[in-house]
C-alpha positions in Angstrom: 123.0 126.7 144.3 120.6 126.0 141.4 123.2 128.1 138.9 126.4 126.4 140.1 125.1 122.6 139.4 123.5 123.6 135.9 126.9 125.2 135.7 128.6 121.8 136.5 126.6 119.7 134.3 127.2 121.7 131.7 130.9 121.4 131.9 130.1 117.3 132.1 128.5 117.3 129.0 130.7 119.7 127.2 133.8 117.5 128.2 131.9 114.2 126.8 131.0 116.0 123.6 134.0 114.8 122.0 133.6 111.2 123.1 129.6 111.3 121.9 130.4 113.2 118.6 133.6 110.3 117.9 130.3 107.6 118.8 127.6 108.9 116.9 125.6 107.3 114.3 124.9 108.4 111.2 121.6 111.0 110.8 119.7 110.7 107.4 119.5 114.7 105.6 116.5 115.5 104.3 116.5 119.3 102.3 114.8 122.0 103.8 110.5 122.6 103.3 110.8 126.6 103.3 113.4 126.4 100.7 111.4 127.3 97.1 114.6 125.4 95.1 117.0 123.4 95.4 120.6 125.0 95.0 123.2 122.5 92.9 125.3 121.2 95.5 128.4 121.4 92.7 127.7 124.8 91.8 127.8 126.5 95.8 131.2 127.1 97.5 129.8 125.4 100.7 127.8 122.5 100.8 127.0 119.9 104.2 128.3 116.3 104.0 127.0 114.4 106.6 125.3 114.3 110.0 126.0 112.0 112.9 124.4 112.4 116.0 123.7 110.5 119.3 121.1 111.1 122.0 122.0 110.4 126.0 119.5 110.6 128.9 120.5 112.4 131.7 118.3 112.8 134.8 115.3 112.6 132.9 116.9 115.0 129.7 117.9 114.1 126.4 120.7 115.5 125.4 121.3 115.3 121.6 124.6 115.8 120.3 124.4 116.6 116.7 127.8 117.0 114.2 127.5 118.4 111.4 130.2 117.9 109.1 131.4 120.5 105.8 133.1 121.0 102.8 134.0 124.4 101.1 136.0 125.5 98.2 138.6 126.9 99.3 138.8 129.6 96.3 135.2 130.8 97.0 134.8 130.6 100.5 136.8 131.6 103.8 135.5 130.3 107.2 135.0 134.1 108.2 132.5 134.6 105.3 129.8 132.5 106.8 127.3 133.9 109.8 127.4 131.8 112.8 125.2 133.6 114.8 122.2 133.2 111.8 123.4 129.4 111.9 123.1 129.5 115.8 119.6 131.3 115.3 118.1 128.8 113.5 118.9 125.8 115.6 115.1 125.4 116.8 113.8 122.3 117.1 110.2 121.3 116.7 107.4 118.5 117.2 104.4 119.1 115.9 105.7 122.3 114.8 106.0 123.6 118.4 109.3 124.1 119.6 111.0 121.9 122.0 114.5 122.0 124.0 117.3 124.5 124.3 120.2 125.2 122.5 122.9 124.4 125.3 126.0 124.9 122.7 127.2 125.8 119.1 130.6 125.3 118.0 132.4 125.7 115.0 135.7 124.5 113.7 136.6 125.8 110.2 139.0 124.8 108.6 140.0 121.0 109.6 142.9 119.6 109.5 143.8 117.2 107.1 144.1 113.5 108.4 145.0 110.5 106.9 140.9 109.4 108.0 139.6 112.5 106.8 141.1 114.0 103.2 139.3 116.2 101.4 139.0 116.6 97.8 141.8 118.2 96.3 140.9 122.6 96.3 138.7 122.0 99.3 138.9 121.4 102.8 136.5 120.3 105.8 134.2 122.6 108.8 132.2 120.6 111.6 130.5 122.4 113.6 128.8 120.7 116.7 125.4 121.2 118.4 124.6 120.4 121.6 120.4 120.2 122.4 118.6 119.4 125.9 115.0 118.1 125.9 113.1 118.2 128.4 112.0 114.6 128.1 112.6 111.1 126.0 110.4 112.4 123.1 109.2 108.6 122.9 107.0 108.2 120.0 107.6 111.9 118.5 110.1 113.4 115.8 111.9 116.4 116.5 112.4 118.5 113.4 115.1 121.3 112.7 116.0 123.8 109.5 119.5 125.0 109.5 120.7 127.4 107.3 124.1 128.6 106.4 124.3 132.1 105.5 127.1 134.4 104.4 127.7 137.6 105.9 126.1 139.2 103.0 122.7 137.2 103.0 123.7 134.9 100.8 122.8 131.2 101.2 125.1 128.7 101.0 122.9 125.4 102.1 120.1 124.3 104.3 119.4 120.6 105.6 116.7 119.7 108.0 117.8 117.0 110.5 115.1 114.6 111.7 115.8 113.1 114.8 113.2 109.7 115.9 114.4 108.5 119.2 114.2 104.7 120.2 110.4 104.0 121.3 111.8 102.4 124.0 111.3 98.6 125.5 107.3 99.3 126.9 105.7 100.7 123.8 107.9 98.2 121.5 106.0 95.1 123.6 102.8 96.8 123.9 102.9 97.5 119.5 104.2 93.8 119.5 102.2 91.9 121.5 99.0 93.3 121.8 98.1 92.8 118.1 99.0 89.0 118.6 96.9 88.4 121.7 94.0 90.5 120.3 94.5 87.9 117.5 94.9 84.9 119.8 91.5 86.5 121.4 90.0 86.7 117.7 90.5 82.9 117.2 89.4 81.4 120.3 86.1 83.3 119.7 85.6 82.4 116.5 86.5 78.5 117.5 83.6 79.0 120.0 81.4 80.3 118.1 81.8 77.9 114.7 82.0 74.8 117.1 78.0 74.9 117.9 77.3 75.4 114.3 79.4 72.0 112.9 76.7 70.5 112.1 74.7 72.7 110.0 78.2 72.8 107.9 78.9 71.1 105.2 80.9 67.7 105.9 84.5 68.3 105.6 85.3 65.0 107.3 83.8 61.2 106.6 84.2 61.0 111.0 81.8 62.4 113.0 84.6 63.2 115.6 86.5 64.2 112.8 83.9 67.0 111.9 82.9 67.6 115.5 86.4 69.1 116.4 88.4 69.7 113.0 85.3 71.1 111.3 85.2 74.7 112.7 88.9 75.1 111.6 87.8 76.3 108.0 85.7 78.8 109.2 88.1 80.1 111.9 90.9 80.0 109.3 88.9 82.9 107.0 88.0 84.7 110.4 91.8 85.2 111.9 92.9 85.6 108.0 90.5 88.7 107.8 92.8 90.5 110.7 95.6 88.9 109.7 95.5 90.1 106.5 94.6 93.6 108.4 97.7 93.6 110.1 100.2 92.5 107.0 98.5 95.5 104.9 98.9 98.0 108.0 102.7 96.7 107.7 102.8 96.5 104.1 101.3 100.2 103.3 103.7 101.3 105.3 106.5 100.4 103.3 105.2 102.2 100.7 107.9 104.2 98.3 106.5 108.0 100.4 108.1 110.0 102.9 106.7 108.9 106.0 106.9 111.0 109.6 110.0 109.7 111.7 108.2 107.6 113.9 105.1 106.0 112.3 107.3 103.3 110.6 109.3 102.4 113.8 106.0 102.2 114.8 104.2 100.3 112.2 107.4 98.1 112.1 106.8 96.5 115.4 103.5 94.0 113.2 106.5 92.7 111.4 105.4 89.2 112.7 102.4 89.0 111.2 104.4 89.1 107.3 107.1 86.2 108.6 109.8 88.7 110.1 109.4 87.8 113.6 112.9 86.8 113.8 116.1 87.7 111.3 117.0 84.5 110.1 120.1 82.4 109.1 120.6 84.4 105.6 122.2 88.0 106.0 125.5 87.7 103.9 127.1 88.9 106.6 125.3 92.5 107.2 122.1 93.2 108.9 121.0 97.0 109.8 121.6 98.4 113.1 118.2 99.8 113.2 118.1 101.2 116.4 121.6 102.9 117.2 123.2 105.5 119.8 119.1 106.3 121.3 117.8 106.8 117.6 116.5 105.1 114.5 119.5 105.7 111.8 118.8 105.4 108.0 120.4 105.9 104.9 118.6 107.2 101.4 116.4 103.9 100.5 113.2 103.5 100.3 110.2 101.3 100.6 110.4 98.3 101.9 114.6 98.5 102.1 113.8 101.3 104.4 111.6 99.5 106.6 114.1 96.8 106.9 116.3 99.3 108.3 113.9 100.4 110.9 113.4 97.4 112.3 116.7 96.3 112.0 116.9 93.5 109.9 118.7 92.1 106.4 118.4 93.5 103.1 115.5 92.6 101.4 117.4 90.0 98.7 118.2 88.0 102.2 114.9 88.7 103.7 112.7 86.9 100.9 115.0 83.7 102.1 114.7 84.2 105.9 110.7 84.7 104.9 110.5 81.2 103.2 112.8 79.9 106.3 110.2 81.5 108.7 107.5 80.2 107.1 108.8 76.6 107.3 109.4 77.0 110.7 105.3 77.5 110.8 104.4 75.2 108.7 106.6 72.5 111.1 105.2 74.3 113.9 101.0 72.9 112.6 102.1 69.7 111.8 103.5 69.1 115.2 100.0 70.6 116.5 97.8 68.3 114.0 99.4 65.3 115.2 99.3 66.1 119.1 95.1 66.7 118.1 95.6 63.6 116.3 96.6 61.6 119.2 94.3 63.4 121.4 91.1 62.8 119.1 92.4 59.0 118.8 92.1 58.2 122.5 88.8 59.9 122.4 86.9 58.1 119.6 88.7 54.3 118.4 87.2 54.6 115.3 89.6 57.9 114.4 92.1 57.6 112.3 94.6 59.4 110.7 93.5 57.9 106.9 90.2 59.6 108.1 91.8 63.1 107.8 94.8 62.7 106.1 94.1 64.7 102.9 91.6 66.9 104.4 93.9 68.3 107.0 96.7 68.3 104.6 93.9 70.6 102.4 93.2 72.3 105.5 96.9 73.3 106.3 97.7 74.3 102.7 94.5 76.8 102.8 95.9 78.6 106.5 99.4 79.0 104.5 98.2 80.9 101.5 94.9 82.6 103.0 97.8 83.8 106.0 101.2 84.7 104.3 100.1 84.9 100.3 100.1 88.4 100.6 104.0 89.2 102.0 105.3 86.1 100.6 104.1 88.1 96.8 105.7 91.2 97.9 109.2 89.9 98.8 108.8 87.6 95.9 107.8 90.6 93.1 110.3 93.1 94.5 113.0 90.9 93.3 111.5 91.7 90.0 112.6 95.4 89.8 116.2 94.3 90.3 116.4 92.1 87.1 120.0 92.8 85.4 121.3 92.6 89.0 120.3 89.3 90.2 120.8 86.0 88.2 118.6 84.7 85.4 118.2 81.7 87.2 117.3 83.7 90.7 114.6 85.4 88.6 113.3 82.2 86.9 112.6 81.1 90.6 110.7 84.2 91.5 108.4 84.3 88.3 107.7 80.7 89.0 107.3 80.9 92.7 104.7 83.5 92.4 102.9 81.5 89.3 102.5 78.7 91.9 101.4 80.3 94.5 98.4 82.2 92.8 97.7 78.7 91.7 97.5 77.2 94.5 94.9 80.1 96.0 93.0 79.7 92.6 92.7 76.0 94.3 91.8 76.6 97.8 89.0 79.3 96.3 87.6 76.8 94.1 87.1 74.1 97.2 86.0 77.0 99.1 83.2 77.7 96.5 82.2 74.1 96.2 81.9 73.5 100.1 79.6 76.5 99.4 77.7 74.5 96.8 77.5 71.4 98.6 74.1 69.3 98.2 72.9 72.2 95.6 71.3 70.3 93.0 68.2 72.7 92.3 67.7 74.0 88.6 68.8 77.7 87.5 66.4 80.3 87.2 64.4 79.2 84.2 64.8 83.5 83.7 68.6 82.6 82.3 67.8 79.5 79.9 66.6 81.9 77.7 70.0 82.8 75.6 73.1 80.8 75.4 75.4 84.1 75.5 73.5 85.6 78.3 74.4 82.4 80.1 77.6 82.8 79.3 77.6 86.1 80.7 76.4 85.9 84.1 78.5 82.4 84.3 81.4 84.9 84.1 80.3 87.6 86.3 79.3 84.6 89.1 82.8 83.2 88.6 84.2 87.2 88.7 82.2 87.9 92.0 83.4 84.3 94.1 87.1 85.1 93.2 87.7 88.6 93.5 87.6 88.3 97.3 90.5 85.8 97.1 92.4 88.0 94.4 92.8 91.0 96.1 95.4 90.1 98.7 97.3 88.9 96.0 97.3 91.8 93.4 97.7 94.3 96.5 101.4 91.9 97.2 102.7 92.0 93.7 101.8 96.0 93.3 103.5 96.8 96.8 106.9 94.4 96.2 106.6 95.5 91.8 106.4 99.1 92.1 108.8 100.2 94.4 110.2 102.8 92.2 106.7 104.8 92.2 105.3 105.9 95.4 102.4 107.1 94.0 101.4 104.5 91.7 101.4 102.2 94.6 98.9 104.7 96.0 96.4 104.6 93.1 96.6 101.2 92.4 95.9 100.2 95.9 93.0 102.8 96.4 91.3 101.3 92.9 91.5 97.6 93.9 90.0 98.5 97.0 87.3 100.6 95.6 86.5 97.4 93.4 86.6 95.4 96.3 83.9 97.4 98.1 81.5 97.4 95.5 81.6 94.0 95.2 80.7 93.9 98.8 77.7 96.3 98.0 76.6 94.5 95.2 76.6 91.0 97.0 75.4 91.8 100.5 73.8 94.8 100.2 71.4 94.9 103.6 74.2 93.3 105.3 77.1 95.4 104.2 77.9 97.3 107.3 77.7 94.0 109.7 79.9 92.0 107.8 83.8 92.0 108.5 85.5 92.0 105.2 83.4 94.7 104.3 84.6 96.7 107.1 88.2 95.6 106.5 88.3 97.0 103.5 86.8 100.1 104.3 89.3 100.7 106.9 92.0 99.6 104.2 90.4 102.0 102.3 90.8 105.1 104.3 94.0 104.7 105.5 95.1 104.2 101.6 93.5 107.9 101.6 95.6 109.3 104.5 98.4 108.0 102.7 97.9 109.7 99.8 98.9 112.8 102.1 102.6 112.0 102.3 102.8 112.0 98.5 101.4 115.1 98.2 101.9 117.1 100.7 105.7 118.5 101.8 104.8 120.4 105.3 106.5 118.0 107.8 103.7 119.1 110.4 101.0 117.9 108.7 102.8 114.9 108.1 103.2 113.9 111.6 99.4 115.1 112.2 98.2 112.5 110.0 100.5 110.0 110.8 98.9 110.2 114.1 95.6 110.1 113.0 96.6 106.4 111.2 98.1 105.0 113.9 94.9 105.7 116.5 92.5 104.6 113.4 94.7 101.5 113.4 94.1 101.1 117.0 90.0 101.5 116.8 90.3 98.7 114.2 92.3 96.7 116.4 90.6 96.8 118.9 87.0 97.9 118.7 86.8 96.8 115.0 87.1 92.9 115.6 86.8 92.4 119.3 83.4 94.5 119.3 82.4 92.2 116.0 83.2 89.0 117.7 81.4 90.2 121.2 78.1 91.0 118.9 78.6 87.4 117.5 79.1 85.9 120.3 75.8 87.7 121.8 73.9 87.0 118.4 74.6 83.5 118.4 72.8 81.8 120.9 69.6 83.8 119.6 70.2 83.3 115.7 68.9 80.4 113.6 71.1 78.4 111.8 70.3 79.8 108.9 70.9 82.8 110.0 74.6 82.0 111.1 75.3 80.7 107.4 74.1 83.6 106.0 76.3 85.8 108.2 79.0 83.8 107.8 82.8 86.2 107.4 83.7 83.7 104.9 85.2 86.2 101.9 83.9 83.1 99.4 80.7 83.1 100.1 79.9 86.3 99.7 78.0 86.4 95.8 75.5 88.2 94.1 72.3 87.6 94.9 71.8 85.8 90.9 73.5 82.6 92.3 71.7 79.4 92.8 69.3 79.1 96.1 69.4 76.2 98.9 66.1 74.4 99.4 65.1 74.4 102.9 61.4 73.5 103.2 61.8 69.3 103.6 58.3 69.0 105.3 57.2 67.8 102.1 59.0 64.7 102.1 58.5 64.5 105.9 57.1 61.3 107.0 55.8 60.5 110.6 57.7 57.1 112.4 56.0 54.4 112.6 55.0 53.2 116.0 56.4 50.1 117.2 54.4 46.9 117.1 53.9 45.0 119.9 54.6 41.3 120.3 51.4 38.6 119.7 50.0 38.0 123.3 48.4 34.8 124.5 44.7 36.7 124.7 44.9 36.9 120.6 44.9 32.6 120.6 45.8 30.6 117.1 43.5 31.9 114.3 42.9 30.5 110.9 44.3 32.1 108.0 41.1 33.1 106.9 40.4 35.3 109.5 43.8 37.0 109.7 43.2 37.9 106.4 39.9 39.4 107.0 41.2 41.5 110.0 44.0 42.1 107.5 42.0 44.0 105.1 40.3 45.6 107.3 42.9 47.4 109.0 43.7 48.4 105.5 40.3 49.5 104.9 40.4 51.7 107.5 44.2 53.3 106.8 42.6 54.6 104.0 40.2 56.2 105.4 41.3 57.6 108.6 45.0 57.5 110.5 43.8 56.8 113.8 43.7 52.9 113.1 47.1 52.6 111.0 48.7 51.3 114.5 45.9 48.2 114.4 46.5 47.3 110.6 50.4 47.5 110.8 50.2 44.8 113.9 47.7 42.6 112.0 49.8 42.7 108.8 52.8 41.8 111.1 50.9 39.1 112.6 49.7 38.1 109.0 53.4 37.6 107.9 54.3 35.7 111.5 52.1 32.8 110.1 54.4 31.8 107.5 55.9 29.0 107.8 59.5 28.5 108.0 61.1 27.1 105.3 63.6 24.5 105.9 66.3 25.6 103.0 67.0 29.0 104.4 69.6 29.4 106.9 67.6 33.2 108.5 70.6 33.6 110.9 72.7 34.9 107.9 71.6 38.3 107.1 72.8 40.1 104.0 74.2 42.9 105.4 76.9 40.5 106.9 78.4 40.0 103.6 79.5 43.7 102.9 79.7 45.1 106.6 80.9 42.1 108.5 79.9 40.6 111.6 80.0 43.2 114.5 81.5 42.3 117.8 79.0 42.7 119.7 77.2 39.8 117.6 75.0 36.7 119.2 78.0 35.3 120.2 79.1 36.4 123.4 83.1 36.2 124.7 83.6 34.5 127.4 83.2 36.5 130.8 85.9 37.4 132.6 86.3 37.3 136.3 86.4 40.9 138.1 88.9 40.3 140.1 91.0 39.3 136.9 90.1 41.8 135.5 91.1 44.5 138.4 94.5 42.8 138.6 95.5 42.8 135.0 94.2 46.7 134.9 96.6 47.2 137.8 99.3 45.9 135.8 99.2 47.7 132.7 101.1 50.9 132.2 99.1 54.2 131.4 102.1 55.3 128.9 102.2 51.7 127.3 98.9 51.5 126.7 98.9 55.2 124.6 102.0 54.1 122.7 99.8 51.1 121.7 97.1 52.6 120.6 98.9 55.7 119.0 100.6 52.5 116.8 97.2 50.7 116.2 96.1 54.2 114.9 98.4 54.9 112.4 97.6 52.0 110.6 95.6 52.5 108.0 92.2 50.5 107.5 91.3 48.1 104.9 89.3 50.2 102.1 85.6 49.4 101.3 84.3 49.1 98.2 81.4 51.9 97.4 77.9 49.8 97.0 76.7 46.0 98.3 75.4 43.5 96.4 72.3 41.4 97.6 72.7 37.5 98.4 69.8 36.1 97.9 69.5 32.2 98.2 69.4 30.0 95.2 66.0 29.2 94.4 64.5 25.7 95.4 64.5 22.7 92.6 61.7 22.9 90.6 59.1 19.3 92.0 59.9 16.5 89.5 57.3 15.9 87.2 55.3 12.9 87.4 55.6 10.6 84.6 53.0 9.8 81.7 49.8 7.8 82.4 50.2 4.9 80.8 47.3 4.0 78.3 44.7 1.4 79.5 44.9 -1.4 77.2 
């Protein structure tokens, strides 16, 4: 019973082949590993095409249908000259170099006719010969690997190719590669908002509003901390883009963080093609390379169109945080009255500008510089564009670093060390090194975009040049933070970065496809750990740490890549208790016990009390009230008006002043509540808040009354006569 329905289903299958061979897509040929050189594909009677090839599931089996398609001389080579059964014998596919599936058929059909679709070169005609293959499973996640040889009757070899197969990873693993990178990340930044919103106030001001600083304050701080595993995630995609030979499946893989570098969705501009990517069950290809090869695999435009669709992307972001920053703004207005927008107007604008480049700087430069190896293909003006593009973008991060670094250096007036007065040049020197170690942190992303996008056409430089700037990177890090190396997060970034630039290596230098798919393995779960353990373990310490920290402590910790400088650079003062000065206690009113005293005697008790402040500060309460009492007993003088104080003239008479509104009833003022609309009364006060306050001037001056007229001056005594 068991023999007749295998019998049946192979009959189904063998009846469809011709339908799945007319539908298949195309398979990329790669030559064969066990082959010691390479035959001249113009110099052998018999040489393969093309591949197509679909896969079908079938009651839980694959089924791969594989064509293979020809073309002999027809002066050297007969169809009975080759060996079938040899080409049948090698049809063994493997994962991991263990063999998976049977070979359910092999047929050949040599010659082919001629067709008006399929004409051969003149003196040669076309062979296909057909494969049929049954897994055992949906090989999601895996790359099945076969070598076939062609072999004439007298041991003589004709060709080899080595198919590789990637099936589709299917729907599940595409969301779980997806969108668990993005919640860890959503995860990343509610923690670090958290966290950074206790310590506002030990931060330097950003804003001139308290409420200003009290909720937009942390944002800095949590910008650098998601840009840290953002910036994680965009190298993980990047470095896999990389000009190399990767294993079938760890770019469909690595493909799937294409969000985090602005490619989470096609765009407008494709110039009417855009890559199948995913096609008949499997991931089709053609021969590019680098980052035109990832395009394919995840099945978007060329990379001319993507730079566009990048730049479209990103100002659908960019739209996306102003739409947020003015629903906070409303919120934080109905809050506090005193918020407005002039409050925060250039600081958030600062603030926005800093997430764009400290997020997106490093693909934006890739796309940007990989126009750069096509220059006598794309227009001079197109080029222009790039070249300035990337000038002003490196600009504008030399910007943001600098404000960084002077945030940094807010309220630091101490003196150097006197240890670097000593020579001008030696001055001069470490100046440069300072300025070296506070903007190497923010250069890296960008040197590591231009070298992925510039050298496309070297796989190996790309390697080297990646593994030195990290290597520079990290002893930076070990220079400037020394004890507290292995407990901060950039350091551990880009020791991660690091590695995985070192399993790269692998695929540049090694050609055994098992080894390949060994290491590509071992990336993707170190790319996991980091995921996952590497900044949600980080943030759970921080979040533990932080209630038991000082404040200090927290700045000194602090994941910021900016702050973290030698140890030459200029030191904080935080010992105030020398310019500490205990309140004065509040003086009491005279009483009716103390009775009116002469002048003489308040002066006596006077300096007494100041006697005694001098020599002890147990009395300083008694001598205070007398002195007070002392200045109570001048008179008042009639030709200054004391309810004017000076301060009214630059700050303005407050509301709340000595005169008092009028006092409206409660039941009025129940009614007229009653009557007022909720969503009126926001639109109102969203209107009030956009208007911008009348600007101070910096300073006061002091009105002091004009002094009294001098007493006129008796006249002359007359002379007695």
């Amino acid at each position: 019973m068991q023999l007749r329905h295998v019998f049946w289903i192979r009959v189904f299958l063998l009846s469809t082949l011709n339908i799945l061979a007319c539908q298949a897509a195309w398979v990329r040929k790669f030559p064969c590993e066990s082959r010691e050189y390479n035959l001249n594909p113009l110099e052998s009677p018999f040489r393969i095409d093309s591949l197509h090839g679909s896969l079908e599931t079938f009651d839980r089996s694959t089924i791969l249908s594989l064509s293979i398609l020809a073309i002999h001389d027809i002066e050297r080579f007969k169809c009975s000259d080759l060996d079938l059964p040899l080409v049948e014998e090698s049809l063994r596919f493997h994962a991991l170099g263990m063999p998976v599936g049977v070979l359910m058929n092999f047929s050949s059909n040599c010659p082919l006719p001629i067709t008006t679709s399929l004409t051969p070169p003149e003196g040669s005609l076309f062979s296909k010969f057909d494969v049929l293959y049954s897994f055992d499973h949906t090989l999601r996640l895996q790359t099945v690997v076969a070598e076939i040889n062609f072999i004439t009757q007298d041991g003589v070899e004709l060709d080899c190719v080595t198919p590789k197969i990637t099936p589709d990873i299917g729907t599940a693993a595409s969301g779980v590669f997806t969108y668990f990178p993005a919640a860890v990340m959503a995860i990343v930044g509610i923690a670090s908002w958290a966290t950074n919103r206790r310590d506002v106030s030990i931060r330097p001001p950003l804003f001139e509003s308290r409420e200003a600083q009290s909720i937009v304050g942390p944002v800095w701080t949590v910008i650098f901390e998601l840009s840290d595993y953002l910036r994680y995630l965009q190298f993980m995609f990047l470095a896999g883009s990389l000009t190399l030979e990767y294993p079938g499946f760890y770019q469909p893989i690595i493909g799937q963080a294409a969000w985090s570098s602005l490619l989470y969705w096609t765009g407008p501009i494709d110039h009417g093609f855009t890559y199948t990517g995913v096609e008949d069950g499997m991931y089709v290809s053609n021969r590019s390379y680098g980052l035109e090869y990832m395009s394919q695999m995840i099945g978007f435009p060329q990379m001319t169109d993507i730079m566009v669709d990048a730049f479209i992307n990103l100002l659908i972001l960019v739209f996306a945080a102003l739409v947020g920053f003015l629903i906070l703004y409303l919120a934080m207005s109905q809050l506090s009255k005193g918020f407005y927008l002039s409050v925060v107007s250039w600081d958030a604008a600062f603030i926005l500008l800093g997430m764009i480049l400290s997020f997106f700087s490093l693909p934006v430069l890739s796309y940007l510089s990989y126009e750069l190896i096509l220059i006598g293909y794309l227009p001079n003006y197109r080029i222009v564009l790039v070249g300035l593009s990337m000038a002003i973008i490196v600009y504008s991060n030399f910007l943001v670093a600098r404000n960084a670094i002077s945030q940094k250096d807010y309220g630091d007036h101490s003196s150097p060390d006197p240890s670097f007065q000593a020579s001008r040049s030696l001055r001069y020197l470490t100046k440069a090194n300072q300025y070296l170690a506070q903007y190497l942190p923010a250069a890296v992303p960008l040197l590591q975009g231009i070298m992925i996008g510039g050298l496309q056409d070297w796989g190996m430089s790309q390697v080297l040049v990646l593994m030195g700037i990290e290597i520079i990177l990290l002893l930076h890090f070990a220079i400037s933070l020394r004890d507290r190396l292995f407990v901060s997060i950039p350091a551990w970034c880009g020791i991660a970065r690091l590695l995985i630039i070192c399993l790269t290596l692998t695929f540049a230098c090694v050609r055994n496809e098992v080894a390949k798919q060994w290491v590509g393995y071992v990336m993707l779960c170190f790319h996991g750990i980091v995921i996952i353990f590497g900044f949600l373990y980080q943030l759970d310490d921080l979040e533990i740490s932080g209630g038991l920290s000082s404040p200090q402590d927290d700045l000194e910790s602090s994941p910021d890549p900016f702050l973290t400088t030698p140890n030459y650079t200029r030191h904080y003062v935080t010992d105030f208790s020398a310019f500490y000065r205990q309140p004065r206690q509040s003086y009491a009113r005279r009483t009716s016990r103390n009775g009116p005293s002469n002048p003489t005697g308040t002066r006596k008790t006077s300096h007494e009390g100041s006697g005694e402040t001098l020599c002890s500060d147990s009395n300083l309460s008694t001598g205070s009230q007398d002195s007070f009492e002392e200045l109570m007993e001048v008179p008042i003088r009639p030709d200054i008006d004391y309810s004017v104080r000076e301060s009214d003239a630059y700050y303005g008479v407050s509301g709340n002043g000595l005169v008092s509104s009028p006092s409206i009833p409660p039941e009025l003022a129940e009614e007229s509540q009653q009557d007022q609309s909720t969503l009126r009364v926001w639109a109102v006060r969203a209107v009030e808040n956009f208007k911008r306050p009348k600007k101070k001037e910096k300073g006061f001056q002091v009105m002091r009354p004009p002094r009294p007229p001098p007493p006129p001056t008796p006249p002359p005594p007359q002379p007695d006569l």
